[in-house]
C-alpha positions as CSV (number, residue, x, y, z in Angstrom):
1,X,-38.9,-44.0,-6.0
2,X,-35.6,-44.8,-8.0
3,X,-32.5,-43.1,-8.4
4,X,-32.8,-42.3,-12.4
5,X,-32.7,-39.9,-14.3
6,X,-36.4,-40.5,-15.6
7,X,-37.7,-40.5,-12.0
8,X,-36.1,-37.1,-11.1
9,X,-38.7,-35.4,-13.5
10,X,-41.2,-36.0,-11.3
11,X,-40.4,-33.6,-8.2
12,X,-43.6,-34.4,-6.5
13,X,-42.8,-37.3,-5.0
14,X,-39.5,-36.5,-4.2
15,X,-40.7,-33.4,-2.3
16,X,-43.5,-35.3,-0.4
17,X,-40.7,-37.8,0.6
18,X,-39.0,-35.1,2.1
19,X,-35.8,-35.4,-0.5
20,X,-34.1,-32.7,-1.8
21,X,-33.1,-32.8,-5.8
22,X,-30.3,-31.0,-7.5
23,X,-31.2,-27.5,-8.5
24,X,-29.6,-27.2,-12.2
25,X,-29.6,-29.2,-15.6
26,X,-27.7,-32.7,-15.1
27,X,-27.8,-32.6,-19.2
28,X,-25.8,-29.4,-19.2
29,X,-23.8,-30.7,-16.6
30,X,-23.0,-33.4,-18.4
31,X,-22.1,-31.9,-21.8
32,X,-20.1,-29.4,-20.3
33,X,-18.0,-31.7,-18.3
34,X,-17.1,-34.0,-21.3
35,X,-16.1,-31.0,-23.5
36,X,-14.3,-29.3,-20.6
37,X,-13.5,-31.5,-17.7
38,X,-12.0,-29.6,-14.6
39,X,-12.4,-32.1,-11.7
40,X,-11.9,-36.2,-12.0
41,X,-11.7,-38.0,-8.7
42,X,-10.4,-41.1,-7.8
43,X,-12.1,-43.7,-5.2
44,X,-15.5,-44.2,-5.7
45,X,-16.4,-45.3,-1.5
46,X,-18.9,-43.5,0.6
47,X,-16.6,-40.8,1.9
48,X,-16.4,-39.3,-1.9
49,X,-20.3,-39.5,-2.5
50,X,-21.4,-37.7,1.0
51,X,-18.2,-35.2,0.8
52,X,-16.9,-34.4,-2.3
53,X,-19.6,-35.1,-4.6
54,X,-21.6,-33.1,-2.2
55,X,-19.8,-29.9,-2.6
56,X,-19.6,-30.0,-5.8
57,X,-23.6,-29.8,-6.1
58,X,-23.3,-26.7,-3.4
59,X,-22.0,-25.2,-6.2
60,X,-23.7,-26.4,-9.4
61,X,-27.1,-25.5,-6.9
62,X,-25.3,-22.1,-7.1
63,X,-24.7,-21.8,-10.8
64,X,-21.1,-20.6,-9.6
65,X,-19.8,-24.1,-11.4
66,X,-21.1,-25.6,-14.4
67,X,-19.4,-28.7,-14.3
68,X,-19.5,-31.7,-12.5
69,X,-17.5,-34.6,-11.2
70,X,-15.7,-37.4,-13.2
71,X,-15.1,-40.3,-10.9
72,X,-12.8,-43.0,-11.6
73,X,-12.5,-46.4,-9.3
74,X,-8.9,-48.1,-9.7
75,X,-9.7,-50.8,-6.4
76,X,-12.8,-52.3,-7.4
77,X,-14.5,-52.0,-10.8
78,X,-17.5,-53.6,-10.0
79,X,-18.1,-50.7,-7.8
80,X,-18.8,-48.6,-10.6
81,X,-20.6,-50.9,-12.3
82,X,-23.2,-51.9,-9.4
83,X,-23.7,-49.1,-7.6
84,X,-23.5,-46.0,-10.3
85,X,-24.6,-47.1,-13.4
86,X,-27.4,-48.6,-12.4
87,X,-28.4,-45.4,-10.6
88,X,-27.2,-43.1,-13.7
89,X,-24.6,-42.1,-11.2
90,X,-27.2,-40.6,-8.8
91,X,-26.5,-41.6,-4.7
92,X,-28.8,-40.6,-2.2
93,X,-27.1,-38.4,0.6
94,X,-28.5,-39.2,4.1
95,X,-26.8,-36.4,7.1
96,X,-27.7,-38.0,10.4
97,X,-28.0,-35.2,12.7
98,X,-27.4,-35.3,16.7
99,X,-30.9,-34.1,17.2
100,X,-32.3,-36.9,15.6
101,X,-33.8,-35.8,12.5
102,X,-32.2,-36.7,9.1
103,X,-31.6,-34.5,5.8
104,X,-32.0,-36.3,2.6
105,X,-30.3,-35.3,-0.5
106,X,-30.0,-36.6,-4.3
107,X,-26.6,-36.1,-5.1
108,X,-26.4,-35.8,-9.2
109,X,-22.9,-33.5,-9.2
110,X,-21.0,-36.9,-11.2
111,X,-21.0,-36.0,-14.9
112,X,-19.4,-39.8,-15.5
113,X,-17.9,-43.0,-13.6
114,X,-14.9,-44.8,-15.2
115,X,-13.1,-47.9,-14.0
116,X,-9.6,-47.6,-14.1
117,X,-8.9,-50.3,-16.0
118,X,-6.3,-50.8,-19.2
119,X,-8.5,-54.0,-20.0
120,X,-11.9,-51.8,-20.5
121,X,-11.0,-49.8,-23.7
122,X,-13.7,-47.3,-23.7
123,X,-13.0,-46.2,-20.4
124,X,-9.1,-46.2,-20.7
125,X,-9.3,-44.2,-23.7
126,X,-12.1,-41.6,-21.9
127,X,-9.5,-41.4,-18.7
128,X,-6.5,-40.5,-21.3
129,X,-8.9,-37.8,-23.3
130,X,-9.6,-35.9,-19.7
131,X,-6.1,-36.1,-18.9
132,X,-5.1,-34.8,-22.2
133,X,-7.5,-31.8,-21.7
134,X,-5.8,-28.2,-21.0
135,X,-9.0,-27.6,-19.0
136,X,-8.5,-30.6,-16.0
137,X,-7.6,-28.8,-13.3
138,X,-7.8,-30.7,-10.3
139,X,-7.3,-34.8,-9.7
140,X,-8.5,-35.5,-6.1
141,X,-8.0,-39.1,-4.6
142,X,-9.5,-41.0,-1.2
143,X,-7.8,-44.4,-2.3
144,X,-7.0,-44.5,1.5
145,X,-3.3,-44.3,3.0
146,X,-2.6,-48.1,1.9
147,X,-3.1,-47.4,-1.8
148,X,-0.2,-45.2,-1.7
149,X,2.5,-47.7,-0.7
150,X,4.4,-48.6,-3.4
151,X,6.8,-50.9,-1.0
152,X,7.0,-54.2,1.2
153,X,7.3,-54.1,4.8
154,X,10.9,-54.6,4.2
155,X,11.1,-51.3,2.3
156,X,11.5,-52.6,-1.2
157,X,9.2,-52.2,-3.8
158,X,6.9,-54.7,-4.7
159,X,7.0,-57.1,-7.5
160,X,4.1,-55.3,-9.4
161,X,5.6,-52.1,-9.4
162,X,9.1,-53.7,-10.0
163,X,7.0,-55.0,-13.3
164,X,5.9,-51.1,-14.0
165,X,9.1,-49.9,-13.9
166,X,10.3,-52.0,-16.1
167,X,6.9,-52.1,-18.5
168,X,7.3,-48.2,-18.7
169,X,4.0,-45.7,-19.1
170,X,2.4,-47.4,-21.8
171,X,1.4,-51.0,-20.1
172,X,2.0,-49.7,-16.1
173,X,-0.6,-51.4,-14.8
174,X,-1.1,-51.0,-11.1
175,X,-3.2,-48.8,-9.0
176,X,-0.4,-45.5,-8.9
177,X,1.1,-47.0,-12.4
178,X,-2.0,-46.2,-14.2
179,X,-2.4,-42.7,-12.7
180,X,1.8,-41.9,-13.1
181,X,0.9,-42.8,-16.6
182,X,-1.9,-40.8,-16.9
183,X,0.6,-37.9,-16.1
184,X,2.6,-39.2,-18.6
185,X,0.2,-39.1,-21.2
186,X,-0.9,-35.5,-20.2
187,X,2.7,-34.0,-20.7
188,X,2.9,-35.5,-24.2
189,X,-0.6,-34.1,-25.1
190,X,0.1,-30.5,-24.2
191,X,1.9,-30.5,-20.9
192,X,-1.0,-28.3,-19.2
193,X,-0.6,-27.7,-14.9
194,X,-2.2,-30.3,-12.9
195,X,-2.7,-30.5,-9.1
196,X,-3.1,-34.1,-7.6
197,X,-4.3,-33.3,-4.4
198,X,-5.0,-36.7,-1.7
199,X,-8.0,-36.0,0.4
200,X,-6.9,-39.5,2.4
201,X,-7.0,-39.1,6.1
202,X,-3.3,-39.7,7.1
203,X,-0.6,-37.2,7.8
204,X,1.0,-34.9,4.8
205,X,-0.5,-36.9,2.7
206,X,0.8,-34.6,-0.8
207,X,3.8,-36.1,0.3
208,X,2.8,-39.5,0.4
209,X,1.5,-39.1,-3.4
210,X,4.4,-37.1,-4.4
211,X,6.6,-39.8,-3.2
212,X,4.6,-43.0,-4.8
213,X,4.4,-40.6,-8.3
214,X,8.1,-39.5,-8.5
215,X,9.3,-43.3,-7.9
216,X,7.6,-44.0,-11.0
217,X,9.3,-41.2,-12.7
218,X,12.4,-41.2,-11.7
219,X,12.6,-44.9,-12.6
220,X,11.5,-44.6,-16.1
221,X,13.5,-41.3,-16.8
222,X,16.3,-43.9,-15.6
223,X,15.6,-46.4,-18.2
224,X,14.8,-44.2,-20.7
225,X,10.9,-45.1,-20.9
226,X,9.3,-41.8,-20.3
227,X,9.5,-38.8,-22.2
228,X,12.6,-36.1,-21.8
229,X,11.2,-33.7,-19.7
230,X,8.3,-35.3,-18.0
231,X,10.4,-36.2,-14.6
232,X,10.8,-32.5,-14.2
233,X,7.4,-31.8,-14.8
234,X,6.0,-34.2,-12.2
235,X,9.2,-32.4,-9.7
236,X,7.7,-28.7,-10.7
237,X,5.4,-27.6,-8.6
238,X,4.2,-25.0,-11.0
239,X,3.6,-27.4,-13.2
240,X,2.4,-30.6,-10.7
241,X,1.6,-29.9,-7.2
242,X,0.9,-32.0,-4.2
243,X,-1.4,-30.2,-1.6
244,X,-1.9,-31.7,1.7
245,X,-4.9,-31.3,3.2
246,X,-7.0,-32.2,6.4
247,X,-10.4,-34.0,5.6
248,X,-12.4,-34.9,8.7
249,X,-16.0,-36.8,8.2
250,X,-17.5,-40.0,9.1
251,X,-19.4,-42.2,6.7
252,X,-20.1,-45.2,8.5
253,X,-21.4,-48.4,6.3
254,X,-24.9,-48.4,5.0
255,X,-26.8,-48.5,8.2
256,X,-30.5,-50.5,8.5
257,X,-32.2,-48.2,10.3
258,X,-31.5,-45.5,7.9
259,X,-32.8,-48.3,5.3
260,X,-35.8,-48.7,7.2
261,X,-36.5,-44.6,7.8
262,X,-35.8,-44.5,3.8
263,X,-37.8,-47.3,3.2
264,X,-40.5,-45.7,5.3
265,X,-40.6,-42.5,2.9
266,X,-41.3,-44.7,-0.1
267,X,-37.8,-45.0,-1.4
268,X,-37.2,-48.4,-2.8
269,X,-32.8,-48.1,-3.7
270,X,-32.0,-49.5,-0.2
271,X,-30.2,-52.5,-1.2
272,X,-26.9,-53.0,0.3
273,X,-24.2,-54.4,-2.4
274,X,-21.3,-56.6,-0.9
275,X,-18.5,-56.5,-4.3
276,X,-16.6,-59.8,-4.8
277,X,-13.6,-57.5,-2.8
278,X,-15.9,-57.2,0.3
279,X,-16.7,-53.9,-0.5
280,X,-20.0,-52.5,0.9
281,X,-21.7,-50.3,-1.0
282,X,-25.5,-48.9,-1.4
283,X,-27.5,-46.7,-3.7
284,X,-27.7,-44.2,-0.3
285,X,-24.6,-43.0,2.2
286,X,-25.3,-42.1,5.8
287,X,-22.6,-39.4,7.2
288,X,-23.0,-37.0,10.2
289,X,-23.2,-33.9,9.7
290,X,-19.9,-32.1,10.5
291,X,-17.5,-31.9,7.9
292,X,-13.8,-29.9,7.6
293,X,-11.9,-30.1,4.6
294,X,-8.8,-27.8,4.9
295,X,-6.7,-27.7,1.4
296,X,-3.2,-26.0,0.6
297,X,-3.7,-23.3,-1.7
298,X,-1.8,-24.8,-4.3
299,X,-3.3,-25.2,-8.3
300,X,-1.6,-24.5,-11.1
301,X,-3.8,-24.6,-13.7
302,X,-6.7,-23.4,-11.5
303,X,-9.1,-24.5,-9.2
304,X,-13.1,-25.0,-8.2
305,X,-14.5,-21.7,-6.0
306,X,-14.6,-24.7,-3.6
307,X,-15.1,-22.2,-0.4
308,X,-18.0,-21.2,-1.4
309,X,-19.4,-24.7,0.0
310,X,-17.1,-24.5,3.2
311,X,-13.6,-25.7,1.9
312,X,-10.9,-23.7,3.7
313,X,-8.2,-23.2,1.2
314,X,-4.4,-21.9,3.4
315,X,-0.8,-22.3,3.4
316,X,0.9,-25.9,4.0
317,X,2.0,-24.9,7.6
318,X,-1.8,-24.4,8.6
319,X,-2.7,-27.6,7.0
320,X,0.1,-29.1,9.3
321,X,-1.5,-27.1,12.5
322,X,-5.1,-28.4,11.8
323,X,-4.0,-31.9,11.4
324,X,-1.8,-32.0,14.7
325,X,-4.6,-30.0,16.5
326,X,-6.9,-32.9,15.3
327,X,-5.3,-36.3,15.7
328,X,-3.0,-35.3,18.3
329,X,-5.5,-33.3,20.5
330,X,-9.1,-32.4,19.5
331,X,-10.5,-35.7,18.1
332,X,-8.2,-39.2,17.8
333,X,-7.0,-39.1,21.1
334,X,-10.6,-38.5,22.7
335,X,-11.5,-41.5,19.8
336,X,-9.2,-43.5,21.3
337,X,-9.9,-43.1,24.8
338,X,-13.6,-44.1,24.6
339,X,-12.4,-47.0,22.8
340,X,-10.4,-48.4,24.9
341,X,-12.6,-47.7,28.5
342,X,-15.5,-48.6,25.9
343,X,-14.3,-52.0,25.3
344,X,-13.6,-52.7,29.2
345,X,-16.6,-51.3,30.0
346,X,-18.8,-53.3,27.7
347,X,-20.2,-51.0,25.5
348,X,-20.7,-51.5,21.9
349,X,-21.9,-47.9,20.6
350,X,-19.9,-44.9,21.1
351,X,-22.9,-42.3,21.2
352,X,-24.1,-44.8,24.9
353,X,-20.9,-44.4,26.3
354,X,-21.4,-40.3,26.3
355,X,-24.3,-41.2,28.6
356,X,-21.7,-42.3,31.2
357,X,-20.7,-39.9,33.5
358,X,-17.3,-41.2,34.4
359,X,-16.4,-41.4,30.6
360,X,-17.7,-38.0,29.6
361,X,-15.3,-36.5,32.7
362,X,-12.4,-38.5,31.4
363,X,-12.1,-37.6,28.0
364,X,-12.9,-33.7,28.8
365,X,-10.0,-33.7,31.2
366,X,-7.6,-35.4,28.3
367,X,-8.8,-32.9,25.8
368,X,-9.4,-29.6,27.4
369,X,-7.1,-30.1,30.6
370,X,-4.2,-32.1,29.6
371,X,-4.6,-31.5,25.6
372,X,-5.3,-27.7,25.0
373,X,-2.3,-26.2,27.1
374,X,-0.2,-27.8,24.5
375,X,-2.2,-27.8,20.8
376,X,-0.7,-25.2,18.6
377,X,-3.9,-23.1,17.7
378,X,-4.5,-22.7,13.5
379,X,-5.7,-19.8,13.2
380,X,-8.5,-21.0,11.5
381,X,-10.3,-23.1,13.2
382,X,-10.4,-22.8,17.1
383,X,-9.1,-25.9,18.8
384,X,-11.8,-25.5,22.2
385,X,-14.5,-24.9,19.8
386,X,-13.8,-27.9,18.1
387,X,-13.5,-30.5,20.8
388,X,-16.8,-28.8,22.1
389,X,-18.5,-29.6,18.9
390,X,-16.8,-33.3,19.1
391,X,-18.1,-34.0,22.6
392,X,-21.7,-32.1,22.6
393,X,-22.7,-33.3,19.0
394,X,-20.6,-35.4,17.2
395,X,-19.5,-38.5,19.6
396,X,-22.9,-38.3,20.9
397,X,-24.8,-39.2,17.9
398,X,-27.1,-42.2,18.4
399,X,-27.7,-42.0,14.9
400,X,-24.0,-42.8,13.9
401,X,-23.6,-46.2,14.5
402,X,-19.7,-46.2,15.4
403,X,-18.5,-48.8,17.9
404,X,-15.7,-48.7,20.3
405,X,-14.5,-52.4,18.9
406,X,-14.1,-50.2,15.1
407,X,-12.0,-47.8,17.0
408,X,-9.9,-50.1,18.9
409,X,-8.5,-50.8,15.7
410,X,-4.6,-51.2,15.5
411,X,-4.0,-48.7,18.5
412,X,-0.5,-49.5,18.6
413,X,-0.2,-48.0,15.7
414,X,-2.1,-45.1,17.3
415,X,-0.7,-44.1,20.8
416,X,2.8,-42.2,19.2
417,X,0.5,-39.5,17.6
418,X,-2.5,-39.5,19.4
419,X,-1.0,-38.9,23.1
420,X,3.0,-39.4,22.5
421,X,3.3,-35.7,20.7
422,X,1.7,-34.4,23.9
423,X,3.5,-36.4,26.1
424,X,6.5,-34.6,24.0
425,X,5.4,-31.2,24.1
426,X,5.2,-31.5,28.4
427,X,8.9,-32.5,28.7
428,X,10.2,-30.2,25.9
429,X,8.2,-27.1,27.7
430,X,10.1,-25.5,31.4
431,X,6.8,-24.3,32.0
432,X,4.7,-27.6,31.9
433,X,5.3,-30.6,34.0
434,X,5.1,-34.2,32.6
435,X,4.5,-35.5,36.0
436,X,1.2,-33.7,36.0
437,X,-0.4,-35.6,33.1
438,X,-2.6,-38.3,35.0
439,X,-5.1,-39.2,32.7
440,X,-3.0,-39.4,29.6
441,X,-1.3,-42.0,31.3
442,X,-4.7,-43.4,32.4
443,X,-5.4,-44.7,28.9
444,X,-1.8,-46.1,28.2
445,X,-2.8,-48.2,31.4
446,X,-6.0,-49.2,30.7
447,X,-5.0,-49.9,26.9
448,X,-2.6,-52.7,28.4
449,X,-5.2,-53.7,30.3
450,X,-7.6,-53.8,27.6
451,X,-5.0,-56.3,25.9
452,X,-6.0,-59.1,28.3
453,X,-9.4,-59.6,26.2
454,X,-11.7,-59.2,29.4
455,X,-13.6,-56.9,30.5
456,X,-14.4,-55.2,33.9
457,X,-17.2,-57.9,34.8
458,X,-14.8,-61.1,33.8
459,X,-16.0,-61.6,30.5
460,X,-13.8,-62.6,27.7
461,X,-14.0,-60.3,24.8
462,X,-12.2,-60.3,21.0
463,X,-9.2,-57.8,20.8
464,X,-9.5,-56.0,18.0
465,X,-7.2,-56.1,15.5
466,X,-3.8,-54.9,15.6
467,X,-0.8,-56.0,13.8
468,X,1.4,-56.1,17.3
469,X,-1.4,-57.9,19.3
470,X,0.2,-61.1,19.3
471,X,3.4,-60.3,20.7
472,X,1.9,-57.8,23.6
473,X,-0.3,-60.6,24.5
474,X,2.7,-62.7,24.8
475,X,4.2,-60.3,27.2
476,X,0.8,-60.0,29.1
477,X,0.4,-63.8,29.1
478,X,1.2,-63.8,33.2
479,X,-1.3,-61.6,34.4
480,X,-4.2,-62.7,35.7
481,X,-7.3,-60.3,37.4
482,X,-7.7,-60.7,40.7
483,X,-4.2,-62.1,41.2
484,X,-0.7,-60.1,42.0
485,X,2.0,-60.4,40.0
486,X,5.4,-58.5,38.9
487,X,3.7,-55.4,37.4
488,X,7.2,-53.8,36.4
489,X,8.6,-56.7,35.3
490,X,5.3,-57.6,32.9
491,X,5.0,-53.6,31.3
492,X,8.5,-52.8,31.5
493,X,9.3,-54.0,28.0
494,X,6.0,-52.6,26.6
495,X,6.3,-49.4,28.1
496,X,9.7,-48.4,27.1
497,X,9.2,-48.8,23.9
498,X,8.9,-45.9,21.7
499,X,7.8,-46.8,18.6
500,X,4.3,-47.5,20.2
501,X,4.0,-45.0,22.7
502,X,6.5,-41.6,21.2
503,X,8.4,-42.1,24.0
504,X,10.2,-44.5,26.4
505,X,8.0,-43.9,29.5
506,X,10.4,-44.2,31.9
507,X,12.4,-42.1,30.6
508,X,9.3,-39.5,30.2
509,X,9.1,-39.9,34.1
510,X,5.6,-41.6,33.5
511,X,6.4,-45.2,33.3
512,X,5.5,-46.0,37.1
513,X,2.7,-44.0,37.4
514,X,1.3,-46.5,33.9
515,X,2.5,-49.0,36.1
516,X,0.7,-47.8,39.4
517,X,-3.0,-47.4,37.4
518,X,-2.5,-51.1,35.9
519,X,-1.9,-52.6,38.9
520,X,-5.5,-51.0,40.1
521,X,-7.2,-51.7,36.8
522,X,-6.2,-55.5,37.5
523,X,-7.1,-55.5,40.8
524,X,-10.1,-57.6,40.1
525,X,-14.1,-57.3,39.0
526,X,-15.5,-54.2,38.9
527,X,-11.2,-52.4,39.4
528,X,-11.8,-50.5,36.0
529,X,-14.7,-48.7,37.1
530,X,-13.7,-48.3,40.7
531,X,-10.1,-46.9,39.1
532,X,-12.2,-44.3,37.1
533,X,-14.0,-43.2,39.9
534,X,-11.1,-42.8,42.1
535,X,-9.2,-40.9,40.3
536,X,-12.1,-38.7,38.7
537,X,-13.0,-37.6,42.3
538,X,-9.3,-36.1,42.4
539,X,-10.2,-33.4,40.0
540,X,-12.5,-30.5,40.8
């Protein structure tokens, strides 16, 4: 079985293999897409094909939509031109569940895939017809939170969009270039409302969008190069908006034991394709099966019936309360916990370490103990309900194949959010105590300790990345397990700063406490897991 058009015809085989087709006409689809495009996305990864695209078919399967999606790659072009068109821009959906079965699904909801390229004529001119169309209502975007910096790490702008500024709409050529002038082109053609909504996992991320498109602009309205009018249009939210939303799913890389199970059913598109960018992609995407996608209610010209397939569409404020309630309580925080102790402990799945008794107790206490009492509730969603579904089903997947060493991932970067805005709420609240947070704290430790790069049996292990590892380790350079040394005078620098942790822990009246668990975690072979167990046996 191949993904094709021609293939789909013959529903037998599909059906024996246990694989789910679309329900409507991918023909009609098609032709009513290119005379009256509503959707166009932009990122062409997993995370759009098992999310996105996926909704979309809930509701072509429905007959409450008639059109499909138009996505558009701006990254990596061959993308596109490996993995979709090959395919006739058919994926195959693979939902690992936590009970072990799988749910396999042809995703045909894409009407058309377009590289976002000036050089390729036919698609350029395509991208500038569905922008130019009153009917586009909606331009969604998981281009990930690095594609929309615009500046250096000084804070200046970078050369190539120096060079847009000054090339104006018509030759911008970089990644939010193209798209500003895509805008452009849509307010001279008509002017029609447009939302531009990110679906990019990183914190008010309409802002983020907002602010990489208005630099654009303001600085051709400044030299003259854009229309009159169209800086006001993109600053109108009646005529542009910016949602934010919340989008929580994860679509690991193509894994080989899905290959093989696919394989197994007589589906031959298993081939994994690494792109010249190192960019792995496959004819199939493997996701769990939770899913949350919470949008501000903002479209001017118009939008999907998107909750019909489980979108929750509210105000900005409850898009704010879902994010906090999820990457500063429900979900990062218990992420990063088991990656850390993970790491320490030797474990290279996170599913195994939710076999470990100690590890299962430590991150309940941090997200129902220590976390709850402080996590502003969103109405929608119910915070305990959530970190019950992320500790009963989700983390304990052994079909995800997530790894603590993924995780681990700059957690420098991490710590502020993910347990500082807790930390935070304690000392701004008379009724909570800070001092009574002893688990929190417990990770700080053991994330210092982690830094070392061995684990609790002696064994040298690779930090993962982090763009402040090598100064830390500098710091940490003295300390040796098994062997005293000035504990205060090693953590005090680290610990009081703020820009990793939220706070200065001192100062939060949890810096000696950090220092007091280190000291044990260093203590020598086998002091991480006697530390755990210790101070586990504390709570009832």
């Amino acid at each position: 079985m191949h993904l094709l058009d021609s293939e789909l015809k013959n529903g037998a085989q599909w059906e024996a293999a246990g694989i789910q087709l679309p329900e409507f006409d991918r023909e009609a689809m098609k032709a009513a897409t290119r005379e009256c495009p509503q959707w166009i996305h932009f990122g062409a990864g997993n995370i759009f094909r098992a999310f996105p695209a996926a909704l979309q078919q809930k509701l072509l399967n429905k007959g409450v939509e008639k059109t499909g999606i138009i996505v558009a790659e701006g990254y990596d072009y061959e993308i596109i031109k490996k993995a979709y068109r090959p395919q006739d821009d058919l994926s195959l959906l693979v939902t690992l569940k936590a009970n072990g079965t799988i749910e396999k699904t042809v995703i045909g909801s894409l009407a058309e895939s377009l590289t976002v390229d000036r050089q390729d004529e036919a698609d350029w001119s395509r991208l500038k017809d569905i922008f130019a169309s009153p009917t586009l209502q909606m331009v969604s975007f998981t281009i990930t939170e690095k594609g929309y910096s615009i500046t250096a790490a000084d804070g200046s702008f970078r050369q190539d969009v120096l060079s847009d500024f000054e090339a104006g709409p018509d030759k911008a050529d970089s990644y939010i270039g193209k798209l500003v002038s895509l805008c452009h082109w849509r307010y001279t053609h008509g002017g029609a409302p447009l939302a531009l909504v990110s679906m990019d996992n990183c914190s008010h991320n309409g802002d983020k969008l907002l602010a990489a498109v208005d630099a654009y602009a303001k600085a051709w309205d400044e030299k003259g190069l854009a229309a009159e009018g169209f800086l006001a249009y993109i600053e109108n939210p009646a005529k542009v908006s910016f949602p934010w939303s919340m989008i929580d799913k994860i679509t690991p890389r193509p894994d080989d034991s899905v290959k093989k199970m696919l394989e197994e059913a007589g589906f031959t598109d298993t081939e994994s394709i690494i792109t010249s960018k190192n960019t792995y992609v496959a004819p199939f995407v493997n996701a769990e099966e939770a899913e949350y996608l919470v949008i501000e209610d903002a479209f001017p010209n118009g939008r999907p019936v998107l909750e019909q397939a489980g979108v929750m569409f509210t105000t900005r404020d409850t898009v704010e309360k879902v994010e906090r309630m999820k990457v500063c309580t429900c979900l990062n925080p218990l992420h990063t916990t088991l990656a850390v102790y993970g790491c320490l402990l030797g474990y290279t799945k996170i599913s195994e370490e939710m076999k470990d008794e100690d590890l299962v107790k430590l991150v309940k206490i941090i997200g129902y103990k220590e976390g709850l009492p402080v996590v502003t509730d969103p109405g929608i969603l119910s915070p305990e309900k959530f970190i019950d579904e992320v500790l009963m089903i989700r983390v304990p997947n052994p079909f995800m194949p997530d790894t603590p060493q993924r995780i681990a991932c700059d957690t420098s970067q991490k710590l502020s959010i993910r347990f500082g805005e807790t930390i935070k709420e304690y000392m701004a609240r008379p009724e909570l105590d800070v001092r009574s947070l002893k688990f929190i704290p417990m990770v700080q430790a053991g994330w210092c300790r982690y830094l070392l790069g061995v684990d609790d049996e002696g064994n040298a292990f690779t930090v993962s990345p982090d763009p402040m590892y090598e100064g830390l380790a500098s710091k940490l350079s003295s300390v040796r397990i098994g062997e005293a040394c000035d504990v205060h005078m090693v953590l005090q620098p680290i610990l009081s700063d703020a820009k990793i942790f939220g706070v200065d822990l001192y100062e939060a009246g949890l810096g000696e406490y950090v220092e007091s668990i280190f000291t044990e975690l260093i203590a020598g072979k086998g002091a991480v897991r006697a530390a755990l167990k210790k101070h586990l046996a504390e709570v009832r």
